[in-house]
C-alpha positions in Angstrom: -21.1 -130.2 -184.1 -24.4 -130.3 -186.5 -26.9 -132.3 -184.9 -28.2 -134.3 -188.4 -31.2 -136.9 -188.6 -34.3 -137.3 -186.5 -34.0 -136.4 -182.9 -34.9 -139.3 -180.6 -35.6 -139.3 -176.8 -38.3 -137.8 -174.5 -38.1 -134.4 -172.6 -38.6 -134.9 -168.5 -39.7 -131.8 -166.7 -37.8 -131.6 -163.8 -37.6 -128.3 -161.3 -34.4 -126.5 -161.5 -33.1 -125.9 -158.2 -33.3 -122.4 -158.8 -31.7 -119.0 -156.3 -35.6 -117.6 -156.9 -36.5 -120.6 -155.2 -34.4 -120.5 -152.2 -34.8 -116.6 -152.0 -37.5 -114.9 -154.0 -37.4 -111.5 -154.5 -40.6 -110.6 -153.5 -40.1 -112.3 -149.8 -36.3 -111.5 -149.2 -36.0 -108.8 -146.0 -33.5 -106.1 -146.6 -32.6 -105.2 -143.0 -31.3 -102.3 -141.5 -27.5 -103.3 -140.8 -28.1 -104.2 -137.0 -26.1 -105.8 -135.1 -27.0 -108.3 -132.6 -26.1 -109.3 -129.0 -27.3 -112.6 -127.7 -26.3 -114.7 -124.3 -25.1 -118.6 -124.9 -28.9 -119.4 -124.3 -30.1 -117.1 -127.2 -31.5 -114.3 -124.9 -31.1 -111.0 -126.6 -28.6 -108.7 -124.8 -27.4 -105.7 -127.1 -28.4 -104.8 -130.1 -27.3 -101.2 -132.2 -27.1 -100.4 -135.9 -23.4 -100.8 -137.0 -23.6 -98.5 -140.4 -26.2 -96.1 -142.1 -29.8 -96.6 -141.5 -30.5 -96.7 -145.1 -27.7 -99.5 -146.1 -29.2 -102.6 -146.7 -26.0 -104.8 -147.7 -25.5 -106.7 -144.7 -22.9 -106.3 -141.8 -20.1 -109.6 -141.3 -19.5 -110.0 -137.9 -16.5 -111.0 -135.6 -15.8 -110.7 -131.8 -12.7 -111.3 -130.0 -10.6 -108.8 -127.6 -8.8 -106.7 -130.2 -6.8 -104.3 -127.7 -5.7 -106.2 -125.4 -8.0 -105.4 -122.1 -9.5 -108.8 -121.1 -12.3 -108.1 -122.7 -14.1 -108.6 -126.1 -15.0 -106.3 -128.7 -17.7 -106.8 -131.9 -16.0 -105.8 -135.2 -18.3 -105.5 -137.9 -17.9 -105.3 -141.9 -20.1 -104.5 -144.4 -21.9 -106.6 -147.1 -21.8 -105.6 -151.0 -22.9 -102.0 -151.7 -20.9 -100.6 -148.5 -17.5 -99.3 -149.0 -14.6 -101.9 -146.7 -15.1 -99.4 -143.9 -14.1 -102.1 -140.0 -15.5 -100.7 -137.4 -14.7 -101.9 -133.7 -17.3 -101.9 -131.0 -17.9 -102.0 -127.5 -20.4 -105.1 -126.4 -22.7 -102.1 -125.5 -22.7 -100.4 -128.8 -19.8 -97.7 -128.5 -17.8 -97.5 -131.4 -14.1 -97.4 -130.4 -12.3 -97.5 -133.6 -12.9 -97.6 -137.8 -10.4 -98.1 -140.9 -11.1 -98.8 -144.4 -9.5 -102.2 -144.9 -9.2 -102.2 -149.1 -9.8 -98.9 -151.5 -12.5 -97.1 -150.7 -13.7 -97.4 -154.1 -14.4 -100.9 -153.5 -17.9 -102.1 -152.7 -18.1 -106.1 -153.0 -18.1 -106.3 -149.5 -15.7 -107.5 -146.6 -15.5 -111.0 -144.4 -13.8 -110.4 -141.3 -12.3 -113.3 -138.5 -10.8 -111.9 -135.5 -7.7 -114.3 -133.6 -4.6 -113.2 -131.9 -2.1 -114.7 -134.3 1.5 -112.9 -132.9 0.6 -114.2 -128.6 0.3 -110.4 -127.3 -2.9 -111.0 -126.0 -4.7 -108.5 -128.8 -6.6 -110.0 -131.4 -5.8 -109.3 -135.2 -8.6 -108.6 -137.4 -8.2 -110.5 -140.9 -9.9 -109.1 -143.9 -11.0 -111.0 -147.3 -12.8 -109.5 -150.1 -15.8 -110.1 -151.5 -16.5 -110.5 -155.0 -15.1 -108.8 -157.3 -11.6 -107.9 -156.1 -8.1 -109.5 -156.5 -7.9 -112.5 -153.9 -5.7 -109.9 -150.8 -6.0 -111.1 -147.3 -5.2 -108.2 -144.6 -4.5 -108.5 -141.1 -4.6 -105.4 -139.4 -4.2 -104.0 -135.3 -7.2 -103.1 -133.7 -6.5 -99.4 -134.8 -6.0 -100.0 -138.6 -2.5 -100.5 -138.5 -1.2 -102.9 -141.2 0.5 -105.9 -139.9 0.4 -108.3 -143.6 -1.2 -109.0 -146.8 -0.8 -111.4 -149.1 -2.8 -113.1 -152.1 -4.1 -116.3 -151.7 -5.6 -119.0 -154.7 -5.0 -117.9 -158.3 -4.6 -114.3 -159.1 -7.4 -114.1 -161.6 -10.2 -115.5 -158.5 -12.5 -113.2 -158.0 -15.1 -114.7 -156.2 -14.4 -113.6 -152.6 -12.4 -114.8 -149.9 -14.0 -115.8 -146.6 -11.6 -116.2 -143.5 -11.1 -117.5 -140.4 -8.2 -118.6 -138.0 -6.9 -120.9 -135.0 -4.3 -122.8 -133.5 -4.9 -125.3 -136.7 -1.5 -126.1 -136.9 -0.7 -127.0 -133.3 -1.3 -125.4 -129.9 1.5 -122.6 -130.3 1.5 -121.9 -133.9 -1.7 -120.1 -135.1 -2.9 -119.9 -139.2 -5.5 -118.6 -141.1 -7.8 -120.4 -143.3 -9.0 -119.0 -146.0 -12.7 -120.4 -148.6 -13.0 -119.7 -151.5 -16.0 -117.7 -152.5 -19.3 -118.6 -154.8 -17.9 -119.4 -157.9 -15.1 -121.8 -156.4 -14.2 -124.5 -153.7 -11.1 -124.8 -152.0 -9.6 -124.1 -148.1 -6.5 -123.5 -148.1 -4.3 -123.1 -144.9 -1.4 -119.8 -145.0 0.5 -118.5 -141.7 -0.4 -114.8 -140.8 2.7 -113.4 -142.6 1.0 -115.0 -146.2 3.2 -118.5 -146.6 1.3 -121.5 -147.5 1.1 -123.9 -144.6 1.3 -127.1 -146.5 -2.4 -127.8 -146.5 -4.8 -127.1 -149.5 -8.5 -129.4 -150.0 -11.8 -129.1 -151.1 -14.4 -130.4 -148.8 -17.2 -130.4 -151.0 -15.5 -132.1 -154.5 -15.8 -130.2 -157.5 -19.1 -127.7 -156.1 -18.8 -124.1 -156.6 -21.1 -122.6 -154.1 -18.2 -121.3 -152.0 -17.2 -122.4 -148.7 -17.4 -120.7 -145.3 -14.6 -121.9 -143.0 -14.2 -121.3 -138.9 -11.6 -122.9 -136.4 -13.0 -124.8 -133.8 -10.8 -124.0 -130.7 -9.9 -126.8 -127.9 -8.3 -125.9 -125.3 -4.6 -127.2 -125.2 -5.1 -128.8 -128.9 -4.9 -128.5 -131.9 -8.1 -126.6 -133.4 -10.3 -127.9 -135.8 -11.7 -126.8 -138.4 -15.8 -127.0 -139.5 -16.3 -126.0 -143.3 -19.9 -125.5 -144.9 -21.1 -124.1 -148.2 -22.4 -120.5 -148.0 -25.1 -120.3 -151.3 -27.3 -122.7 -153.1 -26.7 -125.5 -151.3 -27.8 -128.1 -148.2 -26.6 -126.5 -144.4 -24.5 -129.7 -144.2 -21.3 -128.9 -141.7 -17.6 -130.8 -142.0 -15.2 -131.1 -139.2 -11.9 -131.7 -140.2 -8.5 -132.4 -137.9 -6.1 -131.2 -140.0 -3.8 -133.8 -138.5 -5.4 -136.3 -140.9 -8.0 -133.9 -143.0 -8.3 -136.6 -145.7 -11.9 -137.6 -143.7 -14.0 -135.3 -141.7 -14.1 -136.5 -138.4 -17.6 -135.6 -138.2 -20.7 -134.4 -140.4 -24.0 -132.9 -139.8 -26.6 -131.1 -141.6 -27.4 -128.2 -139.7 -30.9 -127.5 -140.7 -33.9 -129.3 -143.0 -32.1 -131.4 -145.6 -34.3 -130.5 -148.4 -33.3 -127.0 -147.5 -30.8 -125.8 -150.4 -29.8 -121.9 -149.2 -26.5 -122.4 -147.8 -25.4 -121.7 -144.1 -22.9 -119.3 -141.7 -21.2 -120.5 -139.3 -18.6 -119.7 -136.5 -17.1 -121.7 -133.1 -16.6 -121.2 -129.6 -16.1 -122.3 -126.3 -19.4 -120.9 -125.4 -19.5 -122.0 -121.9 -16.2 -121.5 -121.3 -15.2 -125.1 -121.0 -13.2 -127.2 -122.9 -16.1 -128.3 -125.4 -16.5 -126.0 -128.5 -19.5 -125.4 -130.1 -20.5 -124.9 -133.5 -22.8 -122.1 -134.5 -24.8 -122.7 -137.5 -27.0 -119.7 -139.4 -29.6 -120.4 -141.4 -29.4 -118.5 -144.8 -31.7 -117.0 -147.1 -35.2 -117.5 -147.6 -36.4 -118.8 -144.2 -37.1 -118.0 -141.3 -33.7 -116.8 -139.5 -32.8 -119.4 -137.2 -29.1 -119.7 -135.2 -28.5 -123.5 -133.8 -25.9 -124.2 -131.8 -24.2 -128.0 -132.1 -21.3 -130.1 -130.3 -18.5 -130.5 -132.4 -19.7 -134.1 -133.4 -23.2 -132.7 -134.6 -25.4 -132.8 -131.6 -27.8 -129.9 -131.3 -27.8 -128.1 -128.2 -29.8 -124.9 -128.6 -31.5 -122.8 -131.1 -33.0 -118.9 -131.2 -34.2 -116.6 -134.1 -32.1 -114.0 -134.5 -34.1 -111.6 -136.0 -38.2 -111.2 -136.6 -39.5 -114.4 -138.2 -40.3 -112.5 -141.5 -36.7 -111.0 -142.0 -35.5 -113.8 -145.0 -32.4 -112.7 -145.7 -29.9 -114.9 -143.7 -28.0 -114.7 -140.5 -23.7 -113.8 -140.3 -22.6 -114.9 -137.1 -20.0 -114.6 -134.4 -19.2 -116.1 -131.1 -17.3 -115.8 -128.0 -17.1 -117.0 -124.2 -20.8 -116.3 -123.6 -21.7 -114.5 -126.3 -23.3 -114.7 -129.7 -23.4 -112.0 -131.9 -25.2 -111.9 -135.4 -25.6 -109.4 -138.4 -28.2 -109.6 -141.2 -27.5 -111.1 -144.5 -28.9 -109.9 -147.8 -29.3 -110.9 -151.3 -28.3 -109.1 -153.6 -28.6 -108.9 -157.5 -25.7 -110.9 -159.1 -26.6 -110.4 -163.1 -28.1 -108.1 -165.6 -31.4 -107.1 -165.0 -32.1 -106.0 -168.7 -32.7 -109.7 -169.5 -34.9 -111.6 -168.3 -33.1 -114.7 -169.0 -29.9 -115.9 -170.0 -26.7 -117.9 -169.6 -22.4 -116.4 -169.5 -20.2 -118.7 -170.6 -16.5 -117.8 -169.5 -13.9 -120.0 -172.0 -10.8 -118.5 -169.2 -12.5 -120.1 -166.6 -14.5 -122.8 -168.4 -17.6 -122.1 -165.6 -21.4 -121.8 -167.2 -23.1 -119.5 -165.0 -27.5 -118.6 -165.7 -29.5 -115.8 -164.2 -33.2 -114.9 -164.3 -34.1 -111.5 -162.8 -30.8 -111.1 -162.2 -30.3 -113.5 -159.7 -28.3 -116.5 -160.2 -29.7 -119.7 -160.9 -26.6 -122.3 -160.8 -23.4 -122.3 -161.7 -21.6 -125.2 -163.1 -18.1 -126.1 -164.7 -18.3 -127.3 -169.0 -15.6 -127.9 -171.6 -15.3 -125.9 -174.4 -14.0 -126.3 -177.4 -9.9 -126.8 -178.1 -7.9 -124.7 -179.5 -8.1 -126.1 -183.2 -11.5 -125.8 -183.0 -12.9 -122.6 -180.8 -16.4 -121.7 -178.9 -16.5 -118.6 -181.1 -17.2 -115.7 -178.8 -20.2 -113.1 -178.9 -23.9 -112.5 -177.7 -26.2 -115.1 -179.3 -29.4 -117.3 -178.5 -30.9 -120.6 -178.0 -32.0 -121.4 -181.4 -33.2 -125.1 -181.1 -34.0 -127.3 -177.7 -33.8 -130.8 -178.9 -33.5 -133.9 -176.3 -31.2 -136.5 -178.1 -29.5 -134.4 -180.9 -26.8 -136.6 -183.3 -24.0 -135.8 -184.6 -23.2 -137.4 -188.3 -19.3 -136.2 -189.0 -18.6 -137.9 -185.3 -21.1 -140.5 -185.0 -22.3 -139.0 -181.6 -25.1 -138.4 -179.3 -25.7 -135.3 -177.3 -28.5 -135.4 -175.0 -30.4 -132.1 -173.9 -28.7 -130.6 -177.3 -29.6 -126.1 -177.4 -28.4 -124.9 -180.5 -27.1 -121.3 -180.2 -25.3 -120.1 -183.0 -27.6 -118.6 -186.1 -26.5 -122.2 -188.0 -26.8 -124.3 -185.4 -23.8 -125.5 -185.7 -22.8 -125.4 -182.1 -24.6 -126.2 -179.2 -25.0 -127.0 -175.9 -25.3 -130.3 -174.9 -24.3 -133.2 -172.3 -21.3 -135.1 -172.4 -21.8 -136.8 -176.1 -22.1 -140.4 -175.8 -21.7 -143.3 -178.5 -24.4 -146.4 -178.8 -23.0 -149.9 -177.2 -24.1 -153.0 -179.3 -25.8 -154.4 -175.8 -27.7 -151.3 -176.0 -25.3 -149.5 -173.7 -23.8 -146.1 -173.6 -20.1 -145.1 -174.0 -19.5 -141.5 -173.0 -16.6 -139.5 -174.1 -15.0 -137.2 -171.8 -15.7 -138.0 -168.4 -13.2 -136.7 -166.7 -12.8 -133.8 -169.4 -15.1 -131.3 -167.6 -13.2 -127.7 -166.5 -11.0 -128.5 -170.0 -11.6 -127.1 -173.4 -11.5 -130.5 -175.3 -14.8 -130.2 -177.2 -15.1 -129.4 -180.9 -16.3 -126.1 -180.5 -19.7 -127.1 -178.7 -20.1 -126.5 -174.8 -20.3 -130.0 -172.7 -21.5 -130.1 -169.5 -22.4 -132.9 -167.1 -25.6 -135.1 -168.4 -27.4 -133.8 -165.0 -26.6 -130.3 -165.3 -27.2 -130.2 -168.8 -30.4 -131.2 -167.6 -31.4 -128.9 -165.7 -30.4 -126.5 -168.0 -32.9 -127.3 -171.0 -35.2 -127.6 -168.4 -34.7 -124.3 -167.3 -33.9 -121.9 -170.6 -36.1 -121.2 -173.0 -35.6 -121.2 -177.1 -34.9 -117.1 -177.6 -32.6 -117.2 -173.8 -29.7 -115.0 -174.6 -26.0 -116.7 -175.1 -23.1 -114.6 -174.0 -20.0 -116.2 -174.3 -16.8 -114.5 -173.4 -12.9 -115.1 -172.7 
C-alpha cells in the first residue's frame, strides 16, 4: 500500500517499554553460577558453585529426593552458554551424580523440575530446552538413565520449554506441565510417558513473554497450579485448579506493579503442613529479592538471595524447609553489528526489535496473503509518517514506516476507514497472527505505537520466512 496525499495526525512521544530498561547492560551482574541454600525463614544455610567459576550463564535449580533415601537432593542445570550438563547434589555441596540431558553440542540452556511421577519414592528429573532446540521433554533417573521423551507444542517452537510437575490430575495420577518459552504462551498438561492430558490454555491471552509454570502441592488433593510470565512483563502470579482452570482461583502481583522484568517461581509445603507456599523471584534489573506468599496471595516472608548489587534475577527451588536459588543472567538475544533493527518472521507472523542486541518487544502482525506477499530481504525505514493514506483502498494507517526503496510497503497499525459521525472503522481486528494484508505488515494500533516511537528512519528491516 502507497501511502498518497498529505499526511495528517500528530506524533506522541511515548517510552517504549524497553529490555534496556528493565536490565541495562551496564548494571546487569553476571554471577558466578552459585548455588544457594536458604532455611524457610530466608537464613542462608549452604551455598557452593555448581559449574565453572568462569561460566556466567546461570544455573536452574530443582530439589526433591531423587534416589530414594528420605532425603533431598539440589539438581542444578545450566543457563544459555553451558552445555545440558544435570548435575545432582548433596544439600551440603557434594556432587553425587551428572548426565548430559540433550547433545552436548547444545548450549540454549536447560529448565529442570524434579517430582516422583512412577510412586517408587525417587524423584524424576524432567528436562526442557531452552531456546533454540526442537520442543523434547526428558525425564530421566537420578543417574541419567532415560525413562521418556516426547515433543510437546508445534514442532517448529523454538522458544524453550520450562517444566514442572504434580498430582495436577488427581491425588494418584501425577503430570507434567509444560510453558511455553519467550516468544510464545501456552501450558499445556502431558502424562510422564508424553500423552496429552486433555488440558491446553494460555493464562496470559495472546502475550509472548513466556510462561513459568510450578504445581502447588496439597496434601491429599489435587495440586494446583501457579503460572507467571518469565521476561518483559509485571511479576503477576495465577493459580489455577485445573478442575475448573477457565478462572484462576487466585491472583497476585508478586512484586512492584510498575515493575515489568518478569518473575521465577516454585511451590512447597515449606513448613511441612498442609498449606503450600508460593515462592516468587524477582527477575532482572533489581535488587534480587525471593518472597514467599499463601497460595491466595498473602505475603509471608521475604530475603535477598544474593548481594543487593547482583541484577541479574533469581531461579528458585523449594522443599520441606528448604529454599534453594541460582543466579539468573541476561544474555544477548540479537545481532550486535547493528545498533538497531526489527526481524520480521512471515512462518511465524511474530515482529521481534533489538537494540544492542537485546530484545526490546516482541509482538504478533499480519502480513501480506499469498496473492500479494511481504517480499522478503534486508531493507530500511525509509519514511516515519503518523496518519499515512492509502488512495487505491481508501485507507488510513496510523504510525505508517515505509521500508521498501519505493515505499510501497510499510509498516503500519491496523488500517482503519473514516465513519461519517467522525468515527473509525478498522479492518482486521481479529486478523492479527494471519497473513491477510496486502503486502504491508499490520500490527496492533498500540504496538505499532511503540514501535515508531522507538525505531528510527535508517533502522534496519530484515524480513524472513
Amino acid at each position: 500500500m502507497q501511502p498518497k496525499g498529505r499526511a495528517i495526525g500528530i506524533v506522541i512521544a511515548i517510552a517504549v517499554l524497553s529490555y534496556a530498561s528493565v536490565c541495562d547492560a551496564k548494571t546487569v551482574g553476571k554471577l558466578q553460577p552459585e548455588v544457594r541454600v536458604y532455611d524457610g525463614t530466608g537464613n542462608l544455610q549452604k551455598k557452593f558453585l555448581a559449574y565453572s567459576v568462569n561460566f556466567r550463564g546461570g544455573v536452574h535449580v530443582a530439589v526433591a529426593d531423587t534416589n530414594g533415601d528420605g532425603i533431598n537432593e539440589i539438581v542444578t542445570a545450566p543457563g544459555p552458554g553451558g552445555g545440558p550438563e544435570i548435575k545432582i547434589f548433596s544439600l551440603d555441596g557434594v556432587r553425587l551424580s551428572r548426565f548430559m540431558a540433550y547433545a552436548e553440542s547444545f548450549h540454549g540452556g536447560v529448565n529442570i523440575a524434579a517430582y516422583d511421577l512412577d510412586g517408587d519414592g525417587a524423584a524424576e528429573i524432567i528436562t526442557g530446552p531452552g531456546a533454540g532446540s526442537p520442543p523434547t521433554v526428558k525425564v530421566f533417573k537420578h543417574d541419567g538413565t532415560p525413562v521418556s521423551s516426547f515433543n510437546v507444542f508445534d514442532a517448529r517452537h523454538r522458544y524453550g520449554v520450562n517444566v514442572t510437575a504434580g498430582a495436577l490430575g488427581g491425588h494418584a495420577e501425577a503430570l507434567i506441565a509444560v510453558g511455553s518459552g519467550f516468544g510464545a504462551s501456552q501450558v499445556v498438561l502431558y502424562t510422564p510417558k508424553g500423552k496429552y492430558a486433555g488440558l491446553s490454555m494460555r493464562p496470559f491471552g495472546s502475550s509472548m513473554f513466556g510462561i513459568v509454570v510450578s504445581a502447588v502441592p496439597r496434601p491429599g488433593k489435587r495440586s494446583l497450579l501457579a503460572v507467571a510470565q518469565e521476561r518483559l512483563s509485571p511479576a503477576t502470579i495465577k493459580v489455577f485448579d485445573l478442575s475448573s482452570p477457565k478462572k484462576s482461583v487466585a491472583t497476585f502481583t508478586a512484586f512492584d506493579p510498575k515493575y515489568r522484568g518478569g518473575v521465577q517461581i516454585a511451590s512447597a509445603n515449606i513448613d511441612g503442613n498442609d498449606a503450600p507456599e508460593i515462592i516468587a523471584a524477582i527477575g532482572p534489573g533489581k535488587t534480587p529479592r525471593v518472597k514467599s506468599f499463601s497460595a491466595e496471595g498473602r505475603q509471608l516472608n521475604e530475603f535477598l538471595s544474593y548481594a543487593k548489587l547482583f541484577t541479574g534475577g533469581t531461579n528458585v527451588a523449594v522443599a520441606q524447609g528448604i529454599v534453594v536459588t541460582g543466579p539468573r543472567t541476561v544474555s544477548l538475544d540479537g545481532r550486535t553489528d547493528l545498533y538497531k533493527y526489527i526481524e520480521v518472521n512471515l512462518t511465524s507472523q511474530t515482529l521481534t526489535y533489538y537494540e544492542n542486541g537485546l530484545l526490546k518487544g516482541i509482538h504478533r502482525v499480519s502480513t501480506g496473503k499469498w496473492s500479494t506477499p511481504t517480499p522478503v530481504g534486508t531493507y530500511a525505514v525509509k519514511n516515519k509518517v503518523p496518519v499515512a493514506y492509502s488512495k487505491p483502498y481508501d485507507l488510513y494507517m496510523e504510525w505508517w514506516m515505509a521500508f521498501t526503496p519505493d515505499g510501497s510497503y510499510g509498516l503500519h497499525a491496523l488500517p482503519y476507514w473514516k465513519l461519517k459521525n467522525g468515527g473509525k472503522k478498522y479492518e482486521g481486528v481479529a486478523h492479527i497472527g494471519t497473513p491477510v494484508s496486502h503486502g504491508c505488515i499490520r500490527q496492533s494500533i498500540e504496538e505499532a505505537k511503540a514501535l515508531y516511537a522507538w525505531a528510527d528512519i535508517g533502522t534496519p528491516v530484515i524480513v524472513t520466512r
